[in-house]
C-alpha positions as CSV (number, residue, x, y, z in Angstrom):
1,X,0.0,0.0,0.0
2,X,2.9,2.6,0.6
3,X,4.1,2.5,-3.2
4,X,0.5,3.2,-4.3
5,X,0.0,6.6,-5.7
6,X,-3.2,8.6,-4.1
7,X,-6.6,8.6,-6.4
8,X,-5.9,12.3,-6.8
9,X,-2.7,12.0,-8.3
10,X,-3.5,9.0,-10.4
11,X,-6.6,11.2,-12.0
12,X,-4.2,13.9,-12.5
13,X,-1.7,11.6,-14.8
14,X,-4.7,10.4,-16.6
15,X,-5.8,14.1,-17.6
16,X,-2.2,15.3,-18.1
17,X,-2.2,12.0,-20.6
18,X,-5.5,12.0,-22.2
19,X,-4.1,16.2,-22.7
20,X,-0.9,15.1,-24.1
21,X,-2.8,12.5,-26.7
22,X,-5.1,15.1,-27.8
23,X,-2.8,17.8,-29.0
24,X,-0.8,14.9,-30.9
25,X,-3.5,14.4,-32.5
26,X,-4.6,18.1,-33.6
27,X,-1.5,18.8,-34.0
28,X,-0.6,18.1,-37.6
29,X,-4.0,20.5,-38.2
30,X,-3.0,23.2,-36.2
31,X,0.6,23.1,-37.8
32,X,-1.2,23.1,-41.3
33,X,-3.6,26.0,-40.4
34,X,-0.8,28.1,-39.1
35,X,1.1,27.8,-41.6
36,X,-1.3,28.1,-44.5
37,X,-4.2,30.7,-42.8
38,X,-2.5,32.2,-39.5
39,X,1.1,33.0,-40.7
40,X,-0.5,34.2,-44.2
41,X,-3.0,36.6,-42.8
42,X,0.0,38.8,-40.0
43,X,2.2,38.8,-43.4
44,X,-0.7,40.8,-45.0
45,X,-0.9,42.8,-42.1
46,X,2.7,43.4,-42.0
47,X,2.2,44.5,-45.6
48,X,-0.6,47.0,-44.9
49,X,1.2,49.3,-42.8
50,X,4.1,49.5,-46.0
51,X,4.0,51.4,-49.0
52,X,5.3,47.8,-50.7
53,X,5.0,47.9,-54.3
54,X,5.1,44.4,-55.2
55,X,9.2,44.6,-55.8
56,X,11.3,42.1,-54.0
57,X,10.0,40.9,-50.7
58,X,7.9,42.7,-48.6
59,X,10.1,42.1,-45.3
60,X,13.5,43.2,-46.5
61,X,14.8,46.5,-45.2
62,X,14.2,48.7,-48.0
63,X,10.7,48.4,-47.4
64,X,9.0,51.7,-46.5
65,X,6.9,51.3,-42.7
66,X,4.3,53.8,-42.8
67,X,1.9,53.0,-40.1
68,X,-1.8,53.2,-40.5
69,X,-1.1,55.7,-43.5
70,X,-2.9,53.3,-45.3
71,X,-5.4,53.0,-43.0
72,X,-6.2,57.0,-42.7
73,X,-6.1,57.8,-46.1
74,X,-9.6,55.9,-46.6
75,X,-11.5,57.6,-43.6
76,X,-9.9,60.9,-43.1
77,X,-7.8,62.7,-46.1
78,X,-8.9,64.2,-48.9
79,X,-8.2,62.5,-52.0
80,X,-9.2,59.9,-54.9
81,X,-8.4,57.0,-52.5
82,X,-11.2,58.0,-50.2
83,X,-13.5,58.7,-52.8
84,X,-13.5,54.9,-54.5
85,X,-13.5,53.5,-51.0
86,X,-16.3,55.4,-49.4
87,X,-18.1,54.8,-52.9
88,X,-17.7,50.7,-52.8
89,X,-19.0,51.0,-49.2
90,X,-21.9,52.7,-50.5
91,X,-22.5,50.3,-53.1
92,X,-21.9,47.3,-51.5
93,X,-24.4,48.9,-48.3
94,X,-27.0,48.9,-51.1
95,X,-26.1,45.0,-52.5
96,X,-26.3,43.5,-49.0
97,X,-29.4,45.6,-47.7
98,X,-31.4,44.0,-50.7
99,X,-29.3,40.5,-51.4
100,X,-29.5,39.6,-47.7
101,X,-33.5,40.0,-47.2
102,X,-34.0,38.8,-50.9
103,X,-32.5,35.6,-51.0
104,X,-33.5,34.2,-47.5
105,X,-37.2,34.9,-48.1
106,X,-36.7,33.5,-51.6
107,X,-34.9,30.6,-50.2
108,X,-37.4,30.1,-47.2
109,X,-40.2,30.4,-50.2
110,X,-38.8,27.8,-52.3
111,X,-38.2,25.2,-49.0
112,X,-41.4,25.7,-48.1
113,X,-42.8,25.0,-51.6
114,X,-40.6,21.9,-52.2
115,X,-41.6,20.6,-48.8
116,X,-45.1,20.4,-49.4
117,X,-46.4,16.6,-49.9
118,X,-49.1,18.5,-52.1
119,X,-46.2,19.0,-54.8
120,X,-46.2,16.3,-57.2
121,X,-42.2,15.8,-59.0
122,X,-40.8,17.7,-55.4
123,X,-37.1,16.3,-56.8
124,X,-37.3,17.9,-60.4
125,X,-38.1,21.0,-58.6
126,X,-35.7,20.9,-56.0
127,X,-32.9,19.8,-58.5
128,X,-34.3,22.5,-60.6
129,X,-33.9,25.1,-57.9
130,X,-30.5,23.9,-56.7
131,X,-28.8,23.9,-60.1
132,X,-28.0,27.6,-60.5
133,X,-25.8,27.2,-57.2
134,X,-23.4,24.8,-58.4
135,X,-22.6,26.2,-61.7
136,X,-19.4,28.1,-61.9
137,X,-20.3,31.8,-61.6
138,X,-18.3,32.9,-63.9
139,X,-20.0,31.1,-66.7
140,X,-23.3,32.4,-65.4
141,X,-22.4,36.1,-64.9
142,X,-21.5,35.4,-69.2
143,X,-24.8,34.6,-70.0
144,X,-26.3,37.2,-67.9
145,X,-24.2,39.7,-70.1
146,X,-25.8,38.1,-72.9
147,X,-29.2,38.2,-71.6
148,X,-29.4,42.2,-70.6
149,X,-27.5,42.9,-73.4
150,X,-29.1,45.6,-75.5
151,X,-30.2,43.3,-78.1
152,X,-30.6,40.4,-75.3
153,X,-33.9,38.7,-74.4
154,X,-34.9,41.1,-71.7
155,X,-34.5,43.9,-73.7
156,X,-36.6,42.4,-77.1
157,X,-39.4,41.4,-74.0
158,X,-39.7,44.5,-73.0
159,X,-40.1,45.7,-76.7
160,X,-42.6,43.7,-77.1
161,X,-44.8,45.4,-74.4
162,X,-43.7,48.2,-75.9
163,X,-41.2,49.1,-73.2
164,X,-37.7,50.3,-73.8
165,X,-35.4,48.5,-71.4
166,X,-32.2,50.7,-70.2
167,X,-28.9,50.2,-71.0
168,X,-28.5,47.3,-68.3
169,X,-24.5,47.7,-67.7
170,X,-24.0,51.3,-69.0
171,X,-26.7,52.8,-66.9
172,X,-25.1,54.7,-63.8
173,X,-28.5,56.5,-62.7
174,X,-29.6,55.2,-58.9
175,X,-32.5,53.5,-58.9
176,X,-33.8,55.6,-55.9
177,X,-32.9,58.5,-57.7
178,X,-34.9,57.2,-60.6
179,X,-37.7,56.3,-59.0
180,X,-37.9,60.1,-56.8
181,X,-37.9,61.8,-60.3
182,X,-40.8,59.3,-61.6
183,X,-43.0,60.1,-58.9
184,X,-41.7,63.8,-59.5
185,X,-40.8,64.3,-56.2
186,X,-37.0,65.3,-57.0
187,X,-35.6,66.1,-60.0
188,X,-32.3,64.0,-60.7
189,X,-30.6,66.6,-63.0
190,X,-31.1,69.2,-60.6
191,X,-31.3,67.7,-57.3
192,X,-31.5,70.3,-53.8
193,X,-28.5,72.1,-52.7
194,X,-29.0,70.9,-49.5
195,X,-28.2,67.0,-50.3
196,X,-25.5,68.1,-52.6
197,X,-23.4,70.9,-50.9
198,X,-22.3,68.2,-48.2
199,X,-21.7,65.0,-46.5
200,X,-20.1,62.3,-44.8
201,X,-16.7,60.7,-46.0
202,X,-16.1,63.1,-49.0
203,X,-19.7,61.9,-50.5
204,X,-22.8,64.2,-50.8
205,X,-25.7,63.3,-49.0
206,X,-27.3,63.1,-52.5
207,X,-24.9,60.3,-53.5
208,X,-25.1,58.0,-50.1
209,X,-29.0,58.4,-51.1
210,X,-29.0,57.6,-54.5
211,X,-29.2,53.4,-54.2
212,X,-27.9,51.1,-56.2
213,X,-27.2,51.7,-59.8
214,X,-29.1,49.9,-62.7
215,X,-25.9,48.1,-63.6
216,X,-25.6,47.1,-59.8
217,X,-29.3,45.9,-59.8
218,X,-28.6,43.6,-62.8
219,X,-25.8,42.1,-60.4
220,X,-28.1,41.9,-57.5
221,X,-30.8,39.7,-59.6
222,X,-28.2,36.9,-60.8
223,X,-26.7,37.0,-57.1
224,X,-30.1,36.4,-55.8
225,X,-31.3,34.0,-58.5
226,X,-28.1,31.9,-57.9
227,X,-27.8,31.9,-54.1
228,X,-31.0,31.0,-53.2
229,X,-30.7,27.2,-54.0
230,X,-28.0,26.6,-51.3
231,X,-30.0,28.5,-48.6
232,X,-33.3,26.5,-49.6
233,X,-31.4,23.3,-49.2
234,X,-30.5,24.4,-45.4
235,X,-33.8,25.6,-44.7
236,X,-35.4,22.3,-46.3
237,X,-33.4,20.1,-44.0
238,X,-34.4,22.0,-40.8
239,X,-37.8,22.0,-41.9
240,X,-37.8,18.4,-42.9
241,X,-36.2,18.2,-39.1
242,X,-39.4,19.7,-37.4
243,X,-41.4,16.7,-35.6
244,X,-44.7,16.1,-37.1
245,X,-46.2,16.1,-33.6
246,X,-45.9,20.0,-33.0
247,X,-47.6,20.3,-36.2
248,X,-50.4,18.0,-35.1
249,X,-50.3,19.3,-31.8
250,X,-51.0,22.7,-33.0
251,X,-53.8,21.7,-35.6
252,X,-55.1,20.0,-32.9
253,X,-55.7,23.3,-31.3
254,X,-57.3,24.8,-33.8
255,X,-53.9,27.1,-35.5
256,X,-54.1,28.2,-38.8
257,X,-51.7,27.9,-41.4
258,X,-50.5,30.9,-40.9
259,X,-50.2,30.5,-37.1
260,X,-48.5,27.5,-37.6
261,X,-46.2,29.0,-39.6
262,X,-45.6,31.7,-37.2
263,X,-45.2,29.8,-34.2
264,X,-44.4,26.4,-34.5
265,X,-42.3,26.6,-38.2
266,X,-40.2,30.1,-37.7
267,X,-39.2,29.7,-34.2
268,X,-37.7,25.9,-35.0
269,X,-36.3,27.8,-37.9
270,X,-34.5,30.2,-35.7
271,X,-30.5,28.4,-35.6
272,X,-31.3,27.8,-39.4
273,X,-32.1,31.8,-40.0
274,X,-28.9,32.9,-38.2
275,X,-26.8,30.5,-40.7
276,X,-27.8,31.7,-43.6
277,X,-28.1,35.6,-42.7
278,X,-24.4,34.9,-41.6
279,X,-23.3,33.2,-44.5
280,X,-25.3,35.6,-46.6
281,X,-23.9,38.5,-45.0
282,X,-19.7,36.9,-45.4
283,X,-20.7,36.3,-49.0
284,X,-22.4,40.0,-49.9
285,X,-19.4,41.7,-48.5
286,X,-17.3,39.5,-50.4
287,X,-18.3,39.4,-53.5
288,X,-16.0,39.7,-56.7
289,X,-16.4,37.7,-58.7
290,X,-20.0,38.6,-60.7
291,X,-18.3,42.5,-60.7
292,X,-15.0,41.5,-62.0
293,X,-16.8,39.3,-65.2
294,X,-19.8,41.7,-65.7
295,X,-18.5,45.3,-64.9
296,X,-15.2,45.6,-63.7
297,X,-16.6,48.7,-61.4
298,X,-18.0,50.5,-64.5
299,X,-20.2,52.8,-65.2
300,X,-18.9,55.3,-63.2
301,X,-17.8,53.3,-60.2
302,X,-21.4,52.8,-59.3
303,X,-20.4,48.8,-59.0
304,X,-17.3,49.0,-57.3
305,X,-17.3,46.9,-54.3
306,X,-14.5,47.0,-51.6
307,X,-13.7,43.3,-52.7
308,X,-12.9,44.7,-55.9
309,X,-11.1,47.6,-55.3
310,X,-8.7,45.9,-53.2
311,X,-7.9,43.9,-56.1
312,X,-7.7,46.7,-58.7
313,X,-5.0,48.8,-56.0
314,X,-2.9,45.6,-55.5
315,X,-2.9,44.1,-58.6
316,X,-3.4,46.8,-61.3
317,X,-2.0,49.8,-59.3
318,X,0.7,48.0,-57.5
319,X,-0.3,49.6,-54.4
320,X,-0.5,46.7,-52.4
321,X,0.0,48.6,-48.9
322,X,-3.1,50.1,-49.4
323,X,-4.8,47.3,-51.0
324,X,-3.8,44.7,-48.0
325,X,-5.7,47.9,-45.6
326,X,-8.8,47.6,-47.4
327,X,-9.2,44.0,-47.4
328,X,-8.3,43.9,-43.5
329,X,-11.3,47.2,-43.2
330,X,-13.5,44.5,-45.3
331,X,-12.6,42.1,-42.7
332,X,-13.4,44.1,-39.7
333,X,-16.7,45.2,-41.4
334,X,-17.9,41.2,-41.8
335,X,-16.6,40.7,-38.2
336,X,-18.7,44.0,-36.7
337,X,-22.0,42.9,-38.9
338,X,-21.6,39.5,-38.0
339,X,-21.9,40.3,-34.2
340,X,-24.4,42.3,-34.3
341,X,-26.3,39.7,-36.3
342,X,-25.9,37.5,-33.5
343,X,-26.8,40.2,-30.6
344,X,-30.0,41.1,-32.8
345,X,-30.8,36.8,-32.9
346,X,-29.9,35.5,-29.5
347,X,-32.2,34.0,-27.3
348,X,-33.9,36.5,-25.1
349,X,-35.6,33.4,-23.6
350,X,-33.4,30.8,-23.0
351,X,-32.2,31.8,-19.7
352,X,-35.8,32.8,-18.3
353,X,-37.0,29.4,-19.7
354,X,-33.8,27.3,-18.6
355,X,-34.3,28.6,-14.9
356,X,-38.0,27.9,-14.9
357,X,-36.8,24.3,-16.1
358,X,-34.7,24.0,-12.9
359,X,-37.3,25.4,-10.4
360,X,-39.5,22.6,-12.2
């Protein structure tokens, strides 16, 4: 009995090993991720606070260090760099205020639809609806280009109601702006001093307001039209998920469709919403790849995302100090949304309902 070590001890060696185990075995990821994600992302830091020009290596000596230059330039001095930044912001504000809302209802829509055991062929349809979302964007944006091209099929339908369709990808005119002078409320060639003598970040009031362009509309349809399939997948398998004795519970008490919907079906939807407004939300802030094929920023900037322009100052302008900066601002500004996405769709009832479930 002396050489026997205490229980205490003995559990302690047991943790200490199971520890030891563990990290051998997450180790090769960990060594993989910081090589590959972690050591990659402070070398683009590094390179934001430089005035590197793509010559040599960014950490040799010769480097210029110039702080949060970079950073400053797009907030606070005068200049073209502020102007394009401040005007992807507003454009991209516009994309993810209408892509966001659009697609989840759309997606929501389309689950609901293929879930019904009314539906007769529900895997055409959901095959049908899914397809978009796996083929290669860039071959879709192509056909798009086609399609609103002015002798494309949307313009020769509109003809034929005798409608002229604009200039899909040359027309800079805001739809808000466009719709204030139909309803003759504002007139866009003269607009009032007061939205035009001033504003935030080196834009007038009159150009935060004037929403998205008609070129940036165009974009906003494919985006929508392509990204719903993947969210109505997510949203099919958590409705597919819901037990079929809430429903019956609830009929049972005389609800409606409707309240059915609203309080049985969206609440169990709730973890399922938050996913794809985050994911929507990373993705709409991100995206480059429709601009890049279909507009390149053109006309007039009124596309030019922060995605893009980061590109176009690294890679065309060789200014890849401040092209690092505004892909770590893009960063911050997914990280800030995304947290208040999540503040706006906790549970305010959990903790009230998981102390009830203790006094019980």
């Amino acid at each position: 009995m002396a050489g026997k070590a205490p229980a205490g001890t003995s559990r302690l060696r047991a943790a200490t090993r199971e520890n030891i185990a563990g990290w051998l075995f997450v180790a090769p990821v960990v060594m993989i991720l910081g090589l590959f994600l972690l050591l990659p992302i402070l070398m683009a830091l590094w390179v934001s606070l430089t005035d590197w020009n793509g010559q040599g290596s960014p950490f040799r000596a010769g480097v210029p260090f110039v702080g949060v230059d970079n950073y400053t330039r797009l907030f606070t001095e005068e200049g073209l760099a502020r102007q394009d930044f401040m005007t992807s912001i507003r454009n991209n504000v516009y994309y993810v205020l209408i892509v966001v809302p659009s697609q989840t209802v759309l997606a929501l829509g389309l689950a609901l639809v293929v879930n019904s055991r009314l539906l007769k062929g529900r895997t055409f349809f959901r095959s049908a609806f899914f397809f978009p979302s796996i083929t290669s964007s860039v071959a879709i944006s192509v056909v798009f280009l086609f399609i609103f091209a002015n002798s494309g099929a949307v313009t020769s339908l509109l003809n034929l109601f005798g409608l002229d369709g604009p200039q899909w990808f040359a027309d800079s005119r805001g739809v808000v702006h466009l719709l204030l002078g139909a309803l003759g409320v504002v007139d866009p060639s003269s607009p009032p001093a007061a939205l035009t003598d001033g504003g935030p970040f080196g834009l007038s009031w009159w150009e935060w307001l004037s929403g998205p362009s008609v070129a940036m509309t165009t974009i906003i349809m494919l985006v929508v039209w392509t990204s719903s399939g993947t969210f109505m997948l997510m949203f099919l398998a958590a409705l597919q998920d819901i037990p079929v004795t809430l429903e019956e519970a609830s009929m049972l008490d005389g609800a409606g469709r409707w309240q059915r919907f609203r309080y049985v079906t969206l609440p169990m939807l709730k973890p399922t919403m938050f996913l794809v407004v985050t994911l929507g939300l990373i993705a709409t802030w991100q995206v480059f790849d429709q601009v890049y094929v279909m507009s390149q920023g053109n006309p007039a900037k009124t596309t030019l995302t922060p995605a893009y322009l980061s590109y176009q100052t690294a890679f065309r302008s060789f200014d890849y100090g401040s092209g690092t900066a505004i892909s770590f601002v893009l960063f911050s500004i997914i990280v800030v949304f995304a947290l208040i996405q999540r503040w706006v769709m906790r549970d305010r009832n959990g903790g009230a309902g998981s102390r009830r479930l203790r006094r019980s």
